[in-house]
N, CA, C and O atoms as a Maestro MAE file, in Angstrom:
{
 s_m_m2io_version
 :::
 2.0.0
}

f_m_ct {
 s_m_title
 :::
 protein
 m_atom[324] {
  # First column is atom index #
  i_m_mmod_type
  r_m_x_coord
  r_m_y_coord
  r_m_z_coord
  i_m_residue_number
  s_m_chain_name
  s_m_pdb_residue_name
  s_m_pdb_atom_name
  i_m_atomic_number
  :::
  1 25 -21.598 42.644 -84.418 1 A "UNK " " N  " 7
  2 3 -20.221 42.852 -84.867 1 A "UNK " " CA " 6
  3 2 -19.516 41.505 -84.949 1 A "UNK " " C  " 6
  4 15 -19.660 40.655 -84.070 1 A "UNK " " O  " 8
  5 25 -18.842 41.350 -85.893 2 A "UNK " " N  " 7
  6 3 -18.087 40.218 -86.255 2 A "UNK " " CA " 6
  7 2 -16.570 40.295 -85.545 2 A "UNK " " C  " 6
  8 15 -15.904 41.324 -85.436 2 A "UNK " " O  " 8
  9 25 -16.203 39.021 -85.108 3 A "UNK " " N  " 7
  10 3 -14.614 38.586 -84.500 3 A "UNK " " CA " 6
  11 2 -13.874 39.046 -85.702 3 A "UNK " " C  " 6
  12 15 -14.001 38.709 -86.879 3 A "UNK " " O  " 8
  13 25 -12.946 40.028 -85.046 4 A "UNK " " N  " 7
  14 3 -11.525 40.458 -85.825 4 A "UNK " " CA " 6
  15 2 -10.528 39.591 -85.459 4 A "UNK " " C  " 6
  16 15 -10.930 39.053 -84.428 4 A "UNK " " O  " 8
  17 25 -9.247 39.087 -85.796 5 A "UNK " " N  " 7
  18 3 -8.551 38.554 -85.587 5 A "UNK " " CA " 6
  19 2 -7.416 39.468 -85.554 5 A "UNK " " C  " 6
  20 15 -6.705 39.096 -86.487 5 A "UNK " " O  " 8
  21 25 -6.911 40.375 -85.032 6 A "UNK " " N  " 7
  22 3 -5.846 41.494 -84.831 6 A "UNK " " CA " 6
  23 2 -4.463 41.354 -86.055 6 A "UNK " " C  " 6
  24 15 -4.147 42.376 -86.665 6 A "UNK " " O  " 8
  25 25 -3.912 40.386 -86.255 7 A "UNK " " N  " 7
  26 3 -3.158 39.629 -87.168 7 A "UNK " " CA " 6
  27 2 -3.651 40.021 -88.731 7 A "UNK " " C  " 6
  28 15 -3.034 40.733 -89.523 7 A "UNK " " O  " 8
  29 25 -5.080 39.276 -88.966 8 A "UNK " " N  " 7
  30 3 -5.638 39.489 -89.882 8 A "UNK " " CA " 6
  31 2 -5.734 40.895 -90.319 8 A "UNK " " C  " 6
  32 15 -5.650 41.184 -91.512 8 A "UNK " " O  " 8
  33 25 -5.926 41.867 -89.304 9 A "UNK " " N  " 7
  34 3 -6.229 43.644 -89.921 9 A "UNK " " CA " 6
  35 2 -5.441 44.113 -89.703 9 A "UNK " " C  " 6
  36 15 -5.485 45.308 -89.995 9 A "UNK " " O  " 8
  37 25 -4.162 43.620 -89.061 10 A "UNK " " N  " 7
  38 3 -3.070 44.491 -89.368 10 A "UNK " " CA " 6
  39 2 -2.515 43.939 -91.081 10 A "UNK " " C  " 6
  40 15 -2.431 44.685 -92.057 10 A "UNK " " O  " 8
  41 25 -2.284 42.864 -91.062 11 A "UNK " " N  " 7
  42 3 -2.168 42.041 -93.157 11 A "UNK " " CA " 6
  43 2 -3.265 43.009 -93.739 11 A "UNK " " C  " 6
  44 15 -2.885 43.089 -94.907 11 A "UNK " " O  " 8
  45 25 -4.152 43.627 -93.664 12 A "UNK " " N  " 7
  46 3 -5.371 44.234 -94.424 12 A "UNK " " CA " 6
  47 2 -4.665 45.296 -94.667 12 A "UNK " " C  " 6
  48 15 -4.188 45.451 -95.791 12 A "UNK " " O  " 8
  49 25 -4.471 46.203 -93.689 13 A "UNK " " N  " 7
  50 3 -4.066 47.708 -93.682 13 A "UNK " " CA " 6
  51 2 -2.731 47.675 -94.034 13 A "UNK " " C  " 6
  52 15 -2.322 48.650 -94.664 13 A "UNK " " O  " 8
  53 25 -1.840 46.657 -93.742 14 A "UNK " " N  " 7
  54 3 -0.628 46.918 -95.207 14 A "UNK " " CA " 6
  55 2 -0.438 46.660 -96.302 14 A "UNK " " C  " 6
  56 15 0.587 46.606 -96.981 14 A "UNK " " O  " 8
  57 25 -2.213 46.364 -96.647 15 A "UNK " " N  " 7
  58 3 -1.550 46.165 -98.070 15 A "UNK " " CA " 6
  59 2 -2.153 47.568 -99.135 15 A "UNK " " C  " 6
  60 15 -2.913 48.434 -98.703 15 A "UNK " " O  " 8
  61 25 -1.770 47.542 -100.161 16 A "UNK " " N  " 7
  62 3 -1.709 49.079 -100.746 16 A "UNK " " CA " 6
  63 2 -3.171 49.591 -100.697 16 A "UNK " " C  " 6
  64 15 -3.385 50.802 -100.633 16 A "UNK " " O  " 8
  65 25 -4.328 48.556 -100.732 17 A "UNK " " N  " 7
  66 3 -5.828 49.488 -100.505 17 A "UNK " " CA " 6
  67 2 -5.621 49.546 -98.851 17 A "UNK " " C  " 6
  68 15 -5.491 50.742 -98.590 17 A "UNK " " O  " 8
  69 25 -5.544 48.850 -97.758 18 A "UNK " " N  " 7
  70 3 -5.482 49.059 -97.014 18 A "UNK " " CA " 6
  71 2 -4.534 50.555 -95.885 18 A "UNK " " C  " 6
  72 15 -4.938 51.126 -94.872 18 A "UNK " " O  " 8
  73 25 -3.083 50.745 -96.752 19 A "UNK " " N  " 7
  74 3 -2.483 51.922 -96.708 19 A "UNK " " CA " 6
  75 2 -2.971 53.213 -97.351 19 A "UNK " " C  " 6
  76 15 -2.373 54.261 -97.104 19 A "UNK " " O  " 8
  77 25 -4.087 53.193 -98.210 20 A "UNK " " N  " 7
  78 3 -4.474 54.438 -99.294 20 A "UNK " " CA " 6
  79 2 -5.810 54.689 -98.037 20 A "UNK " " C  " 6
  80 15 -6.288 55.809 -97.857 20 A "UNK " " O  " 8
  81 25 -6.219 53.607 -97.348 21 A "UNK " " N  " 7
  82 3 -7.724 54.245 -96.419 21 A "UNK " " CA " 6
  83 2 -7.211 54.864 -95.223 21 A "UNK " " C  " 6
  84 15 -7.779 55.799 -94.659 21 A "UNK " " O  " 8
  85 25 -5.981 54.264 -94.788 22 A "UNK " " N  " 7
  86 3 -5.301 55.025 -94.177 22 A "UNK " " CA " 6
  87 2 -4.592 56.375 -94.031 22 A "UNK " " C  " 6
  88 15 -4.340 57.128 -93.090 22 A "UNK " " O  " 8
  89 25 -4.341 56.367 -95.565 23 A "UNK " " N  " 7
  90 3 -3.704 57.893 -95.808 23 A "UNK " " CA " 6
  91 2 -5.024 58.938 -95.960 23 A "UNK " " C  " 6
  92 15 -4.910 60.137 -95.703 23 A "UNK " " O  " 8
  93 25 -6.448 58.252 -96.465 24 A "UNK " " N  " 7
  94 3 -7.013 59.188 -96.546 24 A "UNK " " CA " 6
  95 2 -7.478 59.626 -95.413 24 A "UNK " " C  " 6
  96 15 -8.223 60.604 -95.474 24 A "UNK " " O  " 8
  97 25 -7.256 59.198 -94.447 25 A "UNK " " N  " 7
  98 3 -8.037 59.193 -92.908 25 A "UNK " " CA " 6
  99 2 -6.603 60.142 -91.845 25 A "UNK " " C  " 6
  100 15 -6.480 60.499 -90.673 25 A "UNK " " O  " 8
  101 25 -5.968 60.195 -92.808 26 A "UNK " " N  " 7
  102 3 -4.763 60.929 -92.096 26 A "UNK " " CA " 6
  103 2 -4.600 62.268 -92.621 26 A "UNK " " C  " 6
  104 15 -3.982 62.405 -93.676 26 A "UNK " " O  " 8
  105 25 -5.188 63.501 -91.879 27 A "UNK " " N  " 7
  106 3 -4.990 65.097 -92.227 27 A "UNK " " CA " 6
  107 2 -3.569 65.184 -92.268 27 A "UNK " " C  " 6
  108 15 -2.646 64.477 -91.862 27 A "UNK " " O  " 8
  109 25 -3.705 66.672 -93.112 28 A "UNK " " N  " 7
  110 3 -2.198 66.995 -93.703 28 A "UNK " " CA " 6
  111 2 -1.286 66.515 -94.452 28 A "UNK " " C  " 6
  112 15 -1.692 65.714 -95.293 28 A "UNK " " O  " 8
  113 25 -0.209 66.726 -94.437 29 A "UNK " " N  " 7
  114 3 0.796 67.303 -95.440 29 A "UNK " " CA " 6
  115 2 1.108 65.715 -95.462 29 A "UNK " " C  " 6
  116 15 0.448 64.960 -94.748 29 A "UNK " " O  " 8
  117 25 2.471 65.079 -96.580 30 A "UNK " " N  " 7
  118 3 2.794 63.877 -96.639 30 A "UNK " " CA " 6
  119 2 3.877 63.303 -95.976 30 A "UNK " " C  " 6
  120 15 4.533 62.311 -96.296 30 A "UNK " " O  " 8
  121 25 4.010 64.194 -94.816 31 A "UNK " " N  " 7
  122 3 5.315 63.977 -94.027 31 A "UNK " " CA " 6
  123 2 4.864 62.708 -93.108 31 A "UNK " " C  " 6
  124 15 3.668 62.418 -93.063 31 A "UNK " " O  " 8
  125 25 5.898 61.895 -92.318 32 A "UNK " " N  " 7
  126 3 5.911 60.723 -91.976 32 A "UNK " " CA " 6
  127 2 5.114 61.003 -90.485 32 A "UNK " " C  " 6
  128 15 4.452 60.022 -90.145 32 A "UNK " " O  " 8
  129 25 5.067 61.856 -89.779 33 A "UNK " " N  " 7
  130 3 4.352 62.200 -88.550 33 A "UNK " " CA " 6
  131 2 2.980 62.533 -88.928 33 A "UNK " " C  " 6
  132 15 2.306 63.367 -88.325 33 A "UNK " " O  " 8
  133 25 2.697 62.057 -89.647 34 A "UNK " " N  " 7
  134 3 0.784 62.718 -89.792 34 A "UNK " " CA " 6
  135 2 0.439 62.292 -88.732 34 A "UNK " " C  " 6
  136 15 1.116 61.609 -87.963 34 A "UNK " " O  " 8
  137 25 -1.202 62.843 -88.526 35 A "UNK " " N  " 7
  138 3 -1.593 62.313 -87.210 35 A "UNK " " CA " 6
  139 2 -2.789 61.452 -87.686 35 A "UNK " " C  " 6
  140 15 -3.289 61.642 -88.794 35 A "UNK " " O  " 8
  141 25 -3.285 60.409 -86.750 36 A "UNK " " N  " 7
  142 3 -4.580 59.955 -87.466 36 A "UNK " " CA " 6
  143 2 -5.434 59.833 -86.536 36 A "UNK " " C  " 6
  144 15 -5.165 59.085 -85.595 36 A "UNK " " O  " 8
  145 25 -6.886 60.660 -86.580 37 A "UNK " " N  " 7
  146 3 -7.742 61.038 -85.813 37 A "UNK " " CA " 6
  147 2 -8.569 59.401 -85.130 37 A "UNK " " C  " 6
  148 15 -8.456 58.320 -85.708 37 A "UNK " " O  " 8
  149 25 -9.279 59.588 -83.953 38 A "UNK " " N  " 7
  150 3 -9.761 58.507 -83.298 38 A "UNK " " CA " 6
  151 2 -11.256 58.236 -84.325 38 A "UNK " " C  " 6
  152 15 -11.555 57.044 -84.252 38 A "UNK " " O  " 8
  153 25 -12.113 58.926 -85.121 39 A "UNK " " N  " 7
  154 3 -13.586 58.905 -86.007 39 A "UNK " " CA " 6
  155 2 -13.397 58.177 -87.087 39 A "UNK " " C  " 6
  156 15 -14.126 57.245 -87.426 39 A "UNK " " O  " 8
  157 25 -12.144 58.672 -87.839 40 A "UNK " " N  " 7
  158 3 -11.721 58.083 -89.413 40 A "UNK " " CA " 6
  159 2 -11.476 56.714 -89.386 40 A "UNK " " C  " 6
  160 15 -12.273 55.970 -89.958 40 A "UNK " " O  " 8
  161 25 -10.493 56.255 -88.809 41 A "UNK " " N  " 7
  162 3 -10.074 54.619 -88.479 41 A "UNK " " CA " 6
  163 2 -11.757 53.863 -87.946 41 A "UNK " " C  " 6
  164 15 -12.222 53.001 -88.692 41 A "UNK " " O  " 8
  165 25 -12.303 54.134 -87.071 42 A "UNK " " N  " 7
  166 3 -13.456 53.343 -86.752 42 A "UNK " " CA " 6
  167 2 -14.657 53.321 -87.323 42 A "UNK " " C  " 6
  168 15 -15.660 52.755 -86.889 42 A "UNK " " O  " 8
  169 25 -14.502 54.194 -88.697 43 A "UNK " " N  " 7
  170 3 -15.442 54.413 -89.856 43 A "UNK " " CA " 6
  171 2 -14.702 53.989 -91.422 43 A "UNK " " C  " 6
  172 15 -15.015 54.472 -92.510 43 A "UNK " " O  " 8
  173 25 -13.918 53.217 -91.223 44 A "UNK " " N  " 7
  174 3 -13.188 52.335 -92.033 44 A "UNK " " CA " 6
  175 2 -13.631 50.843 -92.503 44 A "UNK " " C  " 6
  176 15 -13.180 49.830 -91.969 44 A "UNK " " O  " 8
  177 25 -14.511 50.835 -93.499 45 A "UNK " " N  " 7
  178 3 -14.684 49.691 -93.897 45 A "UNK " " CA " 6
  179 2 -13.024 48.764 -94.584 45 A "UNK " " C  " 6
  180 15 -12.076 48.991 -95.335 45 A "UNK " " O  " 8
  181 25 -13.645 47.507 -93.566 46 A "UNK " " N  " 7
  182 3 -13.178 46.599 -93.764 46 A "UNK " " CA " 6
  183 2 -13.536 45.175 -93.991 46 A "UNK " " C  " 6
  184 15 -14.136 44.599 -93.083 46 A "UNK " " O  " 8
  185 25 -13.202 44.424 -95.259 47 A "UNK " " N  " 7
  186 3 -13.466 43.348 -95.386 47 A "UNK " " CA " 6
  187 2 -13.541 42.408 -93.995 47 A "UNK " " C  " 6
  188 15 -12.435 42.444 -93.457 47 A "UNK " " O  " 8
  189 25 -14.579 41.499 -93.168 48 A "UNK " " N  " 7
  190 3 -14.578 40.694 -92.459 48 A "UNK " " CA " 6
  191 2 -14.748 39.318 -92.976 48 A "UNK " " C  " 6
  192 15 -15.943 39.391 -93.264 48 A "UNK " " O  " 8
  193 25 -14.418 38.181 -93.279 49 A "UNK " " N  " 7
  194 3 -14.251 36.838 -93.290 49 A "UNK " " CA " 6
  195 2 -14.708 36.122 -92.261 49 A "UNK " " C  " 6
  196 15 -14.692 36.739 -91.196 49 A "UNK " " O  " 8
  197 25 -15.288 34.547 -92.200 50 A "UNK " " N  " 7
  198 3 -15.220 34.086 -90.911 50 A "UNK " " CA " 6
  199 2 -14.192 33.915 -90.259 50 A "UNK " " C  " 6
  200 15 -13.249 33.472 -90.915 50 A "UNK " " O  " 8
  201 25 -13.964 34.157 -88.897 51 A "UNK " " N  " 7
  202 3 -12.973 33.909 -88.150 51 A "UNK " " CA " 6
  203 2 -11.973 32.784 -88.326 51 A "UNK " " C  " 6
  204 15 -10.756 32.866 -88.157 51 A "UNK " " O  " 8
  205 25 -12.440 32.074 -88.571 52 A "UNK " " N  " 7
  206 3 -11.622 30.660 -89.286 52 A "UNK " " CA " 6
  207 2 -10.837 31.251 -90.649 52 A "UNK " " C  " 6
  208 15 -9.624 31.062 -90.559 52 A "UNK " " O  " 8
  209 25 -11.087 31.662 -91.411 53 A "UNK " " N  " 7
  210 3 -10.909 32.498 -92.805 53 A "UNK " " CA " 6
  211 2 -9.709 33.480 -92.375 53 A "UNK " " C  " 6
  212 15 -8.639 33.516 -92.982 53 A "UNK " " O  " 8
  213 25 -10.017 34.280 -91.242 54 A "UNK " " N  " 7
  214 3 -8.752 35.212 -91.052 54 A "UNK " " CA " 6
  215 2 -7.988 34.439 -90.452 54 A "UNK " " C  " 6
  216 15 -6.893 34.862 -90.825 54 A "UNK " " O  " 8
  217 25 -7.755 33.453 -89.665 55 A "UNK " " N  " 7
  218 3 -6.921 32.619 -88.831 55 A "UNK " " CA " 6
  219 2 -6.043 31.727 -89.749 55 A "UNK " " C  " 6
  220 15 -4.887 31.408 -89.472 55 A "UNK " " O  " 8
  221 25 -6.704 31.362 -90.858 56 A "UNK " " N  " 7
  222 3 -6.004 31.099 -92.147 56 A "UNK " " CA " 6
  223 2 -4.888 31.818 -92.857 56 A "UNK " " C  " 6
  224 15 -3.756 31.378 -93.061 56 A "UNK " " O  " 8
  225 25 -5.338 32.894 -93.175 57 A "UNK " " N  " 7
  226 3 -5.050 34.337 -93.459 57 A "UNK " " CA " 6
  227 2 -3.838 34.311 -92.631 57 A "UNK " " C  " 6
  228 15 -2.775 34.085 -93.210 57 A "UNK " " O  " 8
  229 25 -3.836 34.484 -91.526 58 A "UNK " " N  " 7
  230 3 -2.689 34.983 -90.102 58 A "UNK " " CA " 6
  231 2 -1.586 33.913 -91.091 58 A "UNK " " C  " 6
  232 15 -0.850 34.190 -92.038 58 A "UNK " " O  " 8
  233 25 -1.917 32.382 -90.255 59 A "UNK " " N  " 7
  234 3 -1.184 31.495 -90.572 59 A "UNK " " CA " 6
  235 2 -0.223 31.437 -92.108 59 A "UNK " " C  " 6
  236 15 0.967 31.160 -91.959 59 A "UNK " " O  " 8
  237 25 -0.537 31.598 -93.015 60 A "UNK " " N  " 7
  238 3 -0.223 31.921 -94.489 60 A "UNK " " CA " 6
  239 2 0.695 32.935 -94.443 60 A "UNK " " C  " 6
  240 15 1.877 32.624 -94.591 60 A "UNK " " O  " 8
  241 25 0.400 34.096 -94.267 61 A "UNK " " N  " 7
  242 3 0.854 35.758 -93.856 61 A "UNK " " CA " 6
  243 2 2.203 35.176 -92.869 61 A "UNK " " C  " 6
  244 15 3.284 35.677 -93.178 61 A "UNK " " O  " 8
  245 25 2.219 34.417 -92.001 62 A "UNK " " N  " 7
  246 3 3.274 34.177 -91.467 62 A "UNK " " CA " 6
  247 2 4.545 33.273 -91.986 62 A "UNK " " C  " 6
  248 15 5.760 33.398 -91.833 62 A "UNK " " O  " 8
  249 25 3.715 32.292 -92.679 63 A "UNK " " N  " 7
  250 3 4.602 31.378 -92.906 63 A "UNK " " CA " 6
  251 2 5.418 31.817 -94.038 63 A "UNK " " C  " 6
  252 15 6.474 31.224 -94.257 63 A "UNK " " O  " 8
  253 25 4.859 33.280 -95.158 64 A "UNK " " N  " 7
  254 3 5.249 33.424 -95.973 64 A "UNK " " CA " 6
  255 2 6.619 34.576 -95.755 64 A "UNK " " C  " 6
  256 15 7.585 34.721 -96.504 64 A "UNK " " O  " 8
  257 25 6.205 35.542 -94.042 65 A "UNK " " N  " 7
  258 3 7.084 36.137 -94.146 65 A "UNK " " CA " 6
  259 2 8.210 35.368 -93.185 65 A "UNK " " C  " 6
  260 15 9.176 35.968 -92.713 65 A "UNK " " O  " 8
  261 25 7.964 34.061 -92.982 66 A "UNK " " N  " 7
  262 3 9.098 33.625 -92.327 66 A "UNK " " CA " 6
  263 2 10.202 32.841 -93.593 66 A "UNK " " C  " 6
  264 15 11.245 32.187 -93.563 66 A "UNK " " O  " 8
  265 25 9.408 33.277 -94.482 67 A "UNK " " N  " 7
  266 3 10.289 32.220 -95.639 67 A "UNK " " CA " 6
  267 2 11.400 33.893 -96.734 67 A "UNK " " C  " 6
  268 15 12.196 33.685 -97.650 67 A "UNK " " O  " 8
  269 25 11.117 34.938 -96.317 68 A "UNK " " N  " 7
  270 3 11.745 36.077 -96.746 68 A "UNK " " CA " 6
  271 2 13.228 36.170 -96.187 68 A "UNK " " C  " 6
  272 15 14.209 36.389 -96.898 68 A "UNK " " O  " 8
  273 25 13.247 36.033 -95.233 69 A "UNK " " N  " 7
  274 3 14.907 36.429 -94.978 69 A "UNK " " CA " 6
  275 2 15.669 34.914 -95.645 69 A "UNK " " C  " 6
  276 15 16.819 34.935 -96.083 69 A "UNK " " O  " 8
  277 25 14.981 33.894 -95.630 70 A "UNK " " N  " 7
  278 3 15.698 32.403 -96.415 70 A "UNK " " CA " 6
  279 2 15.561 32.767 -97.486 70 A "UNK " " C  " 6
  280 15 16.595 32.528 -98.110 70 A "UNK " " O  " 8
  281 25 14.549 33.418 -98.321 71 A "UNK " " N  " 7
  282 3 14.921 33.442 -100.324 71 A "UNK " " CA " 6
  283 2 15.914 34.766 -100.613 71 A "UNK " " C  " 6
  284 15 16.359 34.983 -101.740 71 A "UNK " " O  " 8
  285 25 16.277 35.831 -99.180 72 A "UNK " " N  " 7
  286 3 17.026 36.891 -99.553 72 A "UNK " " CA " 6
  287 2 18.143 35.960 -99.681 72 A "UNK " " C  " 6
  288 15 18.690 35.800 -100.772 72 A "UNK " " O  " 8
  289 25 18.605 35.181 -98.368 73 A "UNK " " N  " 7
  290 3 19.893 34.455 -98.285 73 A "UNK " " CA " 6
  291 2 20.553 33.806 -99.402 73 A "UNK " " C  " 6
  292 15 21.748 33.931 -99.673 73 A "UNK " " O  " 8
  293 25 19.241 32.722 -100.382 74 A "UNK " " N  " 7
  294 3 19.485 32.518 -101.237 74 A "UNK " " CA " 6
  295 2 19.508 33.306 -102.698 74 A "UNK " " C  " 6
  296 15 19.898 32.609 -103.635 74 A "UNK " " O  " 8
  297 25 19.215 34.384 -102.941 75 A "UNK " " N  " 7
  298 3 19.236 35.249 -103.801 75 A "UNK " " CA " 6
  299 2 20.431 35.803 -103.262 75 A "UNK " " C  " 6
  300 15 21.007 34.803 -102.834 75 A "UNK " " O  " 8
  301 25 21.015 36.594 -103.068 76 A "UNK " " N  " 7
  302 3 22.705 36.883 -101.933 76 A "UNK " " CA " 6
  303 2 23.095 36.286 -102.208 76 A "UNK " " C  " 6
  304 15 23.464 36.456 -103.370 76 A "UNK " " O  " 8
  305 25 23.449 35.076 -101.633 77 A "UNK " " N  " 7
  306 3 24.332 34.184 -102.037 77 A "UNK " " CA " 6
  307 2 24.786 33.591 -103.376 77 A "UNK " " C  " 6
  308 15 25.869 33.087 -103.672 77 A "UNK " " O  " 8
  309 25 23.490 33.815 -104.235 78 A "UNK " " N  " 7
  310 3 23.813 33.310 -105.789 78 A "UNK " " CA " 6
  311 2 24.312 34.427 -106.241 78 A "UNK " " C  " 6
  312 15 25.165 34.125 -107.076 78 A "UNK " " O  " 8
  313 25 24.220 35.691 -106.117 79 A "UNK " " N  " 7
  314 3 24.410 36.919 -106.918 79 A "UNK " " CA " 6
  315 2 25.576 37.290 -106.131 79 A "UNK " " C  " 6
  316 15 25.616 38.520 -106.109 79 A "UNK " " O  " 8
  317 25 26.668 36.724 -105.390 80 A "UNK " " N  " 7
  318 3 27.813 37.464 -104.930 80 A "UNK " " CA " 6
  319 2 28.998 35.538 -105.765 80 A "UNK " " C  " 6
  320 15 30.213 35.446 -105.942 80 A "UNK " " O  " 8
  321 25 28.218 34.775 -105.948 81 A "UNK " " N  " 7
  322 3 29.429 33.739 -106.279 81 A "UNK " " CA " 6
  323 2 29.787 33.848 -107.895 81 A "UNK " " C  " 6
  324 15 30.679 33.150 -108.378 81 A "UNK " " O  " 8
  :::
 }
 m_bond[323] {
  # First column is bond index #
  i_m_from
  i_m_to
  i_m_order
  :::
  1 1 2 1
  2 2 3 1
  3 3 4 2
  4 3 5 1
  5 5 6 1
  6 6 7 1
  7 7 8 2
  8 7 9 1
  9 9 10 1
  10 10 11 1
  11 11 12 2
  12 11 13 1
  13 13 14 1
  14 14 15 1
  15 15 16 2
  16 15 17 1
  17 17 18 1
  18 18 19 1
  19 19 20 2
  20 19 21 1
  21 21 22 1
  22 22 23 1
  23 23 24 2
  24 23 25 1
  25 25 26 1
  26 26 27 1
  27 27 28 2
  28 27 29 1
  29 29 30 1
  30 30 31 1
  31 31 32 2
  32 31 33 1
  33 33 34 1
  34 34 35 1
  35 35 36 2
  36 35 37 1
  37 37 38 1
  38 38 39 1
  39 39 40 2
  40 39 41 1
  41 41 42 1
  42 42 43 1
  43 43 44 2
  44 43 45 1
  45 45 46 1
  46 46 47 1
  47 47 48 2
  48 47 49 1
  49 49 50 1
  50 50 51 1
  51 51 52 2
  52 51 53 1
  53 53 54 1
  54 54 55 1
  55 55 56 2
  56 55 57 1
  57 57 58 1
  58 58 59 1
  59 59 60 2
  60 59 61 1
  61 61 62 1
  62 62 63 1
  63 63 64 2
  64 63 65 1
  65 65 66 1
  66 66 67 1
  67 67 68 2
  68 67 69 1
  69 69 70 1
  70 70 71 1
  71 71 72 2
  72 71 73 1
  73 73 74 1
  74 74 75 1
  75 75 76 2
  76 75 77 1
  77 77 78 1
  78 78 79 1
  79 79 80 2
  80 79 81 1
  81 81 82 1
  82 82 83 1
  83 83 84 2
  84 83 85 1
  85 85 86 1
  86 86 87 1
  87 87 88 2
  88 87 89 1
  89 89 90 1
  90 90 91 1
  91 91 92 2
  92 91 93 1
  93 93 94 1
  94 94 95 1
  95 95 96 2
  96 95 97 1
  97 97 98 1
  98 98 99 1
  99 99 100 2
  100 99 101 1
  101 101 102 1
  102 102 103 1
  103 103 104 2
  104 103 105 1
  105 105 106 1
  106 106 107 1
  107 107 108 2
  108 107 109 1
  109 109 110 1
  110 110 111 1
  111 111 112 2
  112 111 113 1
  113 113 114 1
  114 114 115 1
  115 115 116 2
  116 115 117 1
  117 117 118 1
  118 118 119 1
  119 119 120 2
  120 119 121 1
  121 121 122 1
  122 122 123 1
  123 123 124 2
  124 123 125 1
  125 125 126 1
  126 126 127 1
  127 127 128 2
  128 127 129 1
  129 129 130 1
  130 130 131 1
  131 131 132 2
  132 131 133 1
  133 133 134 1
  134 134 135 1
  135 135 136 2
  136 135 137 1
  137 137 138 1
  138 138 139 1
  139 139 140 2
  140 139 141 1
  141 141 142 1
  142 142 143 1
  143 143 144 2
  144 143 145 1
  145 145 146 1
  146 146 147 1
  147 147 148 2
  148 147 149 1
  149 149 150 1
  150 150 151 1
  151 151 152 2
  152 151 153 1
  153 153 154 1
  154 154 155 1
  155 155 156 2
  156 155 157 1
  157 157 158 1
  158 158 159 1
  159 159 160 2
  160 159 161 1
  161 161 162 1
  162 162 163 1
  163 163 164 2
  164 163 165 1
  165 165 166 1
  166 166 167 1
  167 167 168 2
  168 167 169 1
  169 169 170 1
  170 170 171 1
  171 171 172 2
  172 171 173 1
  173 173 174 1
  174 174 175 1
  175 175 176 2
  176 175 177 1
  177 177 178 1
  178 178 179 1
  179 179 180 2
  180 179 181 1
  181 181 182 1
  182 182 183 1
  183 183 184 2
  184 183 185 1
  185 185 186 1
  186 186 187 1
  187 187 188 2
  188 187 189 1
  189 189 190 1
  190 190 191 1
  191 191 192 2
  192 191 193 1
  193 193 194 1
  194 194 195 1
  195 195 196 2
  196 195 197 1
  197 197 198 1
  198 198 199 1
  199 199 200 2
  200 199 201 1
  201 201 202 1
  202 202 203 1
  203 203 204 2
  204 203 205 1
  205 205 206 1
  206 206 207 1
  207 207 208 2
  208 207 209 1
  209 209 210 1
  210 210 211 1
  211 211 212 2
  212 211 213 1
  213 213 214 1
  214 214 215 1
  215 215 216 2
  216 215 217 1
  217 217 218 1
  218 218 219 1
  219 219 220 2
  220 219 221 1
  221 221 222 1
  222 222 223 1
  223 223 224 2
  224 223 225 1
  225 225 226 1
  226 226 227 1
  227 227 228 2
  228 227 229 1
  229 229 230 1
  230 230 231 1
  231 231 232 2
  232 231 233 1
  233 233 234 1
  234 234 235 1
  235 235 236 2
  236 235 237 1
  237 237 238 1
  238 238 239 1
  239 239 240 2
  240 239 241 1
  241 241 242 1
  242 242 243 1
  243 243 244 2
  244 243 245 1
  245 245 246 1
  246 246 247 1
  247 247 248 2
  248 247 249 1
  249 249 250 1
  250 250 251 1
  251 251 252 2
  252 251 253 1
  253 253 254 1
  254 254 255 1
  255 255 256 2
  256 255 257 1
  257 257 258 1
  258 258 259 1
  259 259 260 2
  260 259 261 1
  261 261 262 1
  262 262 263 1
  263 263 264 2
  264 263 265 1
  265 265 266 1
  266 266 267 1
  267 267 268 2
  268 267 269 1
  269 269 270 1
  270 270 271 1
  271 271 272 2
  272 271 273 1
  273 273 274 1
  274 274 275 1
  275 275 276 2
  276 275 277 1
  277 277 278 1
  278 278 279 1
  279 279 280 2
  280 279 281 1
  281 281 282 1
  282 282 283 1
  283 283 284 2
  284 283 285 1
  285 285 286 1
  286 286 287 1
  287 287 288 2
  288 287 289 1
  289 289 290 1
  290 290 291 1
  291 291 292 2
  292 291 293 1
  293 293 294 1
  294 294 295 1
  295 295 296 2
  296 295 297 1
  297 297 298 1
  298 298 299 1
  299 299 300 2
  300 299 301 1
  301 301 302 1
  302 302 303 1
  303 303 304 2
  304 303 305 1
  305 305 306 1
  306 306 307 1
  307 307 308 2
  308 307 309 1
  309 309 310 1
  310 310 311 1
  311 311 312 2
  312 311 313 1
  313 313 314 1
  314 314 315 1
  315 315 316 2
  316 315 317 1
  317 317 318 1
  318 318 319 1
  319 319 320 2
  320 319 321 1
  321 321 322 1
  322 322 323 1
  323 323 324 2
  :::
 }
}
């Protein structure tokens, strides 16, 4: 088994293929409480990278959502002057 980097597979599973393996692994209806069984998730293929590769990944993934609330500020701010 290959090193996960926790960071890295949580960025996997939000992104829209990563949310659709999720939904399929989640019984029932489309309400926000589904439940998701302990078999489905650990029979979930997932892309692995070398560890260095997802640590990359993390780093990037962060720096990009630390730069979101600064381009809202500046988008706001141009669209109210």
């Amino acid at each position: 088994m290959s090193s996960v980097n926790n960071a890295y597979n949580l960025g996997i599973f939000l992104t829209g293929k990563g949310m659709e393996k999720i939904d399929k692994a989640s019984p029932g209806g489309a309400g926000r409480n589904r439940t998701l069984g302990l078999e489905k998730p650990t029979a979930m293929e997932v892309p692995v990278p070398s560890l260095e590769a997802q640590q990359t990944f993390d780093t990037l993934q962060s720096e990009v959502v630390a730069l979101v609330p600064a381009t809202l500020g500046r988008v706001f701010a141009t669209a109210t002057q």
